[in-house]
ZANURO-164488 format. One record per residue (C-alpha): residue in one letter; x, y, z. Coordinates in Angstrom, 3 decimals, decimal comma, padded with zeros to 6 digits. Layout:
BEGIN
pt r->A | c1->X | c2->Y | c3->Z .
...
// end
This chain:
BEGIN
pt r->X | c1->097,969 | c2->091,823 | c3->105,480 .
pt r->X | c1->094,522 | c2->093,598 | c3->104,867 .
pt r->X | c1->094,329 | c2->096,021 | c3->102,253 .
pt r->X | c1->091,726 | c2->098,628 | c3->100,916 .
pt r->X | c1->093,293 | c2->098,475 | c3->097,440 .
pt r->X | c1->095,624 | c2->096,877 | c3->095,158 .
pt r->X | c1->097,604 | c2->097,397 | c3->092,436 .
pt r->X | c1->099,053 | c2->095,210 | c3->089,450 .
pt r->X | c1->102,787 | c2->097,341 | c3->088,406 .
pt r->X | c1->103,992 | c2->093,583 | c3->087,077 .
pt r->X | c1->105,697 | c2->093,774 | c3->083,756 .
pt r->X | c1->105,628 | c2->097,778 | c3->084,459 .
pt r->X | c1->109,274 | c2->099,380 | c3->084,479 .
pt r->X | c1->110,208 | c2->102,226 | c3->086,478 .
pt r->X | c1->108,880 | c2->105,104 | c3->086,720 .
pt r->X | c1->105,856 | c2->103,535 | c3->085,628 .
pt r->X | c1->104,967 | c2->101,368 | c3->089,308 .
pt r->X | c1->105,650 | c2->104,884 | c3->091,380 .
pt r->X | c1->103,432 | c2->106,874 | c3->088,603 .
pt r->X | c1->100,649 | c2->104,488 | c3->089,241 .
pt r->X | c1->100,812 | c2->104,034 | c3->092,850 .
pt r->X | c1->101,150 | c2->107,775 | c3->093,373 .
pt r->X | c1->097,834 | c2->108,013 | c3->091,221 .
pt r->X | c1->096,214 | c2->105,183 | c3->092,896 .
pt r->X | c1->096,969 | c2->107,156 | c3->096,619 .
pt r->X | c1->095,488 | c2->110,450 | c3->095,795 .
pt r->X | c1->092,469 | c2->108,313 | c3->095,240 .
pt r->X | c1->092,339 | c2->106,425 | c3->098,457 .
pt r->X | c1->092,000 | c2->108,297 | c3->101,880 .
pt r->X | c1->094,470 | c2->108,906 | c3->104,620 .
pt r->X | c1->095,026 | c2->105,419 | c3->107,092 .
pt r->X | c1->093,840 | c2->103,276 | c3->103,624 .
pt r->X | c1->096,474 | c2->100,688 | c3->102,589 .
pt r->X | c1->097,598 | c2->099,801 | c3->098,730 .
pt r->X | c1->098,436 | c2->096,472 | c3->098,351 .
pt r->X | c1->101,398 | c2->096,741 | c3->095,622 .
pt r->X | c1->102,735 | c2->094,141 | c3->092,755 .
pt r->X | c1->105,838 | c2->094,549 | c3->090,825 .
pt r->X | c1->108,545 | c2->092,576 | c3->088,772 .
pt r->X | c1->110,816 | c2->095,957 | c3->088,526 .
pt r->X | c1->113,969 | c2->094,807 | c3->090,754 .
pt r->X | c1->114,441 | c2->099,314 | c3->090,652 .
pt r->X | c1->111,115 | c2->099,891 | c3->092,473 .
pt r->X | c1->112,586 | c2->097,695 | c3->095,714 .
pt r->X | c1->114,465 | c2->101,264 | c3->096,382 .
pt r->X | c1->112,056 | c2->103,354 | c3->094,689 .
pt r->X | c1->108,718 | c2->102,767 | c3->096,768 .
pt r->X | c1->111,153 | c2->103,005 | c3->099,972 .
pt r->X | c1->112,213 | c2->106,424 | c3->098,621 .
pt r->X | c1->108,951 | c2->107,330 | c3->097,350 .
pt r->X | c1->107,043 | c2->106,737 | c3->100,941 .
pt r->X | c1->109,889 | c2->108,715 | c3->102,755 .
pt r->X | c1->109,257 | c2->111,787 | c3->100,270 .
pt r->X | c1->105,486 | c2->111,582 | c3->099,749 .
pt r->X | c1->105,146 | c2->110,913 | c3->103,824 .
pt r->X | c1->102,549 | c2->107,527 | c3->103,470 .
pt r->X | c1->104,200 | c2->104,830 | c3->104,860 .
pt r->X | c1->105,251 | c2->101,532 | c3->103,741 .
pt r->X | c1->104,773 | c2->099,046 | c3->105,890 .
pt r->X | c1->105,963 | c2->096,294 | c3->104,109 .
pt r->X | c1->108,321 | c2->094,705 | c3->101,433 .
pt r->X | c1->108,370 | c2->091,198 | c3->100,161 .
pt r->X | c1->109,702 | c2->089,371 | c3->097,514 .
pt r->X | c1->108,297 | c2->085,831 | c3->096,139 .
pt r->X | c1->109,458 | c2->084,422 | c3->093,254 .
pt r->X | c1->110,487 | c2->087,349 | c3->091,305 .
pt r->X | c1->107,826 | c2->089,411 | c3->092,128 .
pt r->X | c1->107,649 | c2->092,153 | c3->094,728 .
pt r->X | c1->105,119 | c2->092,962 | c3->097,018 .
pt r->X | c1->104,389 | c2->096,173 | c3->099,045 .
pt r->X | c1->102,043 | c2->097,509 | c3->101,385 .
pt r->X | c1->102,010 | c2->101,607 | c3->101,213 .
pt r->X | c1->099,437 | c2->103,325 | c3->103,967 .
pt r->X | c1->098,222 | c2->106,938 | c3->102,612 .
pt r->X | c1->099,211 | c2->109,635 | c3->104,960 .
// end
């Protein structure tokens, strides 16, 4: 999937990943996608609470190996 930005959250634990994406958003502009990487198994639930609260939208999840990818488009 294309992306406009990504971010490295591996090794991070939570609320660290959100803190960081939330940062990394308010940077981008609205339609922009953040490309996502975690190890936190929490932040599976967190980014999909995160993107229903914050109204961006995550348009996908993956996992891989024990790492977790997710694609977040700003609102």
């Amino acid at each position: 999937m294309d992306f406009d930005r990504q971010l490295d959250a591996r090794g991070l634990n939570c609320p660290l990943p959100i803190l960081r994406a939330k940062k990394a958003l308010t940077e981008m502009q609205s339609g922009q996608v953040l490309h996502i990487l975690a190890t936190d198994p929490g932040s599976v639930k967190d980014f999909h609470a995160f993107a229903r609260q914050t109204g961006n939208e995550l348009l996908s999840t993956a996992e891989i190996a024990g790492e977790f990818d997710f694609y977040i488009k700003r609102g």
